[in-house]
C-alpha positions in Angstrom: -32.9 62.6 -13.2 -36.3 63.7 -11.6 -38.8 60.6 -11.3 -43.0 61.5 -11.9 -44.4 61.9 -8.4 -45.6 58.9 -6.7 -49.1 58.9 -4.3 -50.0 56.8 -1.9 -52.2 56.3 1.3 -50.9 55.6 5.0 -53.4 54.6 7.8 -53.3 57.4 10.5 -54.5 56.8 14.5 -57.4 58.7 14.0 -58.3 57.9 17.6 -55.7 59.5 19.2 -55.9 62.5 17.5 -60.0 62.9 16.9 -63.4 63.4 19.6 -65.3 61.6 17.2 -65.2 59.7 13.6 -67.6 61.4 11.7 -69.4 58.9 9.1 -68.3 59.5 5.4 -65.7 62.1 6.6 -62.4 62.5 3.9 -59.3 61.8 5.4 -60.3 60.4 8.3 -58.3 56.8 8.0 -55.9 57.5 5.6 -53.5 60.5 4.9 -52.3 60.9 1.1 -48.8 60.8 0.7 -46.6 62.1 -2.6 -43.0 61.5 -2.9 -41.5 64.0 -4.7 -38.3 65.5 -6.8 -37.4 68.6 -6.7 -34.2 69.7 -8.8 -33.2 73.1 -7.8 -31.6 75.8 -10.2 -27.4 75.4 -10.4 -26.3 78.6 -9.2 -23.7 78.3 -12.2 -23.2 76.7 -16.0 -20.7 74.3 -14.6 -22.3 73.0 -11.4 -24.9 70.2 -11.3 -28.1 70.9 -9.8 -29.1 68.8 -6.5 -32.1 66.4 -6.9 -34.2 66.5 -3.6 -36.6 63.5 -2.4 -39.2 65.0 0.0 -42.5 63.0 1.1 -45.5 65.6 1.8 -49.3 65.0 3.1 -52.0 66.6 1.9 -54.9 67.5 4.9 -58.5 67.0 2.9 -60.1 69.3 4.9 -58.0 72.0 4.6 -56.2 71.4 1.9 -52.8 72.6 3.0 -49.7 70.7 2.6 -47.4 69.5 5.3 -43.9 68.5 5.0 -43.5 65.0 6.5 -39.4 63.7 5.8 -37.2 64.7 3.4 -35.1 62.1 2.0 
C-alpha cells in the first residue's frame, strides 16, 4: 500500500551555513520535508512490486529537490 505524502518543517543551523539572515527570506529557518512512497513497476505478473519510503527537501530558492534518507 502507498500512504498520501506527508510535509513537514525541520529547523536548519542557518548560521553555520549562511554570511547573513536576510529579513523575510523563504527557507531560511526551516527546510520542508515530504515523506514519500514510491511503488516501482514489478518487472513480472507474478512478482510484487517494492514500496519505497524516501524523505526529500525542497530548497525555496532554487527550487530543486534534494534526497535526504531513504527509509
Amino acid at each position: 500500500m502507498v500512504e498520501a505524502p506527508v510535509r513537514w518543517y525541520q529547523r536548519r543551523s542557518w548560521w553555520l551555513e549562511e554570511p547573513r539572515a536576510e529579513r523575510g527570506r523563504p527557507g531560511l529557518v526551516a527546510h520542508e520535508i515530504w515523506r514519500l512512497q514510491v511503488q516501482l513497476e514489478a518487472t513480472s505478473r507474478t512478482e510484487t512490486a517494492e514500496v519505497h519510503t524516501i524523505d526529500v527537501s525542497r530548497h525555496l530558492a532554487s527550487g530543486r529537490w534534494r534526497l535526504v534518507r531513504v527509509h
